[in-house]
C-alpha positions as CSV (number, residue, x, y, z in Angstrom):
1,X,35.5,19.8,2.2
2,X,33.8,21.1,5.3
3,X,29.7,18.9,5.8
4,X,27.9,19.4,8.6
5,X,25.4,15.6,9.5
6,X,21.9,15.9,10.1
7,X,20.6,13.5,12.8
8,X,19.4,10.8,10.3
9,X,23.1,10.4,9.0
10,X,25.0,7.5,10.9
11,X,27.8,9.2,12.6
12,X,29.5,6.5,11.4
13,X,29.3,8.5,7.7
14,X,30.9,11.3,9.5
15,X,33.6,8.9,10.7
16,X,34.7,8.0,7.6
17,X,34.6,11.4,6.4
18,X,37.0,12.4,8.5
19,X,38.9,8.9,7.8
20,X,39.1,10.8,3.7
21,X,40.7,14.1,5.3
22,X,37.1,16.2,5.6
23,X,35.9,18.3,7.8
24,X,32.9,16.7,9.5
25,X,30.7,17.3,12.3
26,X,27.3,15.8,13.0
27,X,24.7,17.4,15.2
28,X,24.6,14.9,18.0
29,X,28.7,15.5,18.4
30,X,27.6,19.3,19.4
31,X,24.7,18.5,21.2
32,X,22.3,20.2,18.9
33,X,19.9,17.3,17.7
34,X,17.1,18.7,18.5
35,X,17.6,22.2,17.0
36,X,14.8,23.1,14.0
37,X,15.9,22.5,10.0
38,X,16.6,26.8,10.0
39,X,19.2,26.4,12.2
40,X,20.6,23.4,10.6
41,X,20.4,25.8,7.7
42,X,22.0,28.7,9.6
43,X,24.9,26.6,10.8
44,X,25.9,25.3,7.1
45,X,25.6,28.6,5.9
46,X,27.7,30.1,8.7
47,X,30.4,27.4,9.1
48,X,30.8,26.7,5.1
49,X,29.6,23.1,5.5
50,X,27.6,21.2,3.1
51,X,24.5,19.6,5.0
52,X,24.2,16.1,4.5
53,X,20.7,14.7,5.5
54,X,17.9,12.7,4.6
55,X,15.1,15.2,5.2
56,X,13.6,16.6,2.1
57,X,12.6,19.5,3.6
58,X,16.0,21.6,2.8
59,X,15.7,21.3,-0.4
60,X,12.7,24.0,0.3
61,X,15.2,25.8,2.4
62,X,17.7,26.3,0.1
63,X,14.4,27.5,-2.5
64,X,13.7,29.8,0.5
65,X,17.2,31.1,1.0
66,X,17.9,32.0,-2.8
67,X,20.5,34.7,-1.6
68,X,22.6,32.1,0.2
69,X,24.6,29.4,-1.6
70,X,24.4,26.4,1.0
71,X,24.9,23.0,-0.7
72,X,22.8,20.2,0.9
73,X,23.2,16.4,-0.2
74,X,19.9,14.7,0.1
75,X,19.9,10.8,0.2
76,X,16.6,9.6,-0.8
77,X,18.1,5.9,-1.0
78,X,15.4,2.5,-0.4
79,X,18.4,1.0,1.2
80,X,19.4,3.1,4.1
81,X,22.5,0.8,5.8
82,X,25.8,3.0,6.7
83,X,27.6,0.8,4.7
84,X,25.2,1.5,1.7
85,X,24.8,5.3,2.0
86,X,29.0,5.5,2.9
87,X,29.3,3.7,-0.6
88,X,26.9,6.1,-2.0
89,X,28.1,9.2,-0.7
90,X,32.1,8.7,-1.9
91,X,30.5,7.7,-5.6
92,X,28.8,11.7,-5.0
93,X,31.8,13.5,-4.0
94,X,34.4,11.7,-6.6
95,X,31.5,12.8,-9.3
96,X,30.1,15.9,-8.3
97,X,33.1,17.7,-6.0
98,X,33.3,20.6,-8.0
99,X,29.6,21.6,-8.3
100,X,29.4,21.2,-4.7
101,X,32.3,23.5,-3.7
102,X,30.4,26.2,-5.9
103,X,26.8,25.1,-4.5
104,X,24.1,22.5,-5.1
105,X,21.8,20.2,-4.1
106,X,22.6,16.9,-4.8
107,X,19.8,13.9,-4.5
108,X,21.0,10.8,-3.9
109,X,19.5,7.8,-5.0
110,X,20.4,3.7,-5.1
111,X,21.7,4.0,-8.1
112,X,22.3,7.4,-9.5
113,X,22.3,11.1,-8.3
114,X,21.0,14.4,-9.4
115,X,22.7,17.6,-9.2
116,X,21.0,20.7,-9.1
117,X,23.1,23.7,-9.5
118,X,22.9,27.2,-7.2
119,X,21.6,29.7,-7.0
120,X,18.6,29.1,-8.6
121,X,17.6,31.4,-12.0
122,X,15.2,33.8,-11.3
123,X,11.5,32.5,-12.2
124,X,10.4,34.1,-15.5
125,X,8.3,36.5,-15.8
């Protein structure tokens, strides 16, 4: 799987990504922490990566982007230690592996996860 680490992820986390035969990159790697959450966006769309982050702001970008099928793992974790979120993040992709090659956003909590499924349905009328 191809993910593409927000600054708030340890680049450790991208370490051991890498250590489990991923495709990882993080944004401080290419020099692009500072770049806006659209182009975060842009880049994962463009480069097939899933974004993993902390911010809870993509989760509005992916509700924004509707025609594009970008899946973003959001950790929303009390205990935030690379370790911790490491452990937290290989429970996610043994679970939810599938449903993230085909698009989702997937909250991450201490001690479960949610997975929401893309695109989202249309809003009724």
């Amino acid at each position: 799987m191809r993910f593409l680490a927000d600054m708030g992820v340890s680049p450790k986390a991208v370490a051991w990504l890498r250590a489990a035969g991923h495709d990882a990159v993080h944004l401080r790697e290419e020099g692009l922490h500072r770049i806006p959450d659209e182009a975060v966006f842009a880049k994962a769309r463009l480069e097939d990566r899933i974004v993993l982050t902390f911010d809870l702001d993509f989760g509005e970008l992916v509700a924004l982007n509707a025609g594009s099928v970008v899946s973003v793992i959001v950790f929303r974790v009390q205990d935030t230690r690379t370790e911790s979120v490491i452990n937290r993040l290989a429970d996610v992709l043994e679970q939810s592996r599938e449903v993230l090659q085909e698009g989702a956003i997937v909250v991450v909590e201490d001690a479960r996860h949610r997975v929401r499924r893309l695109p989202f349905p249309p809003p009724e009328p």
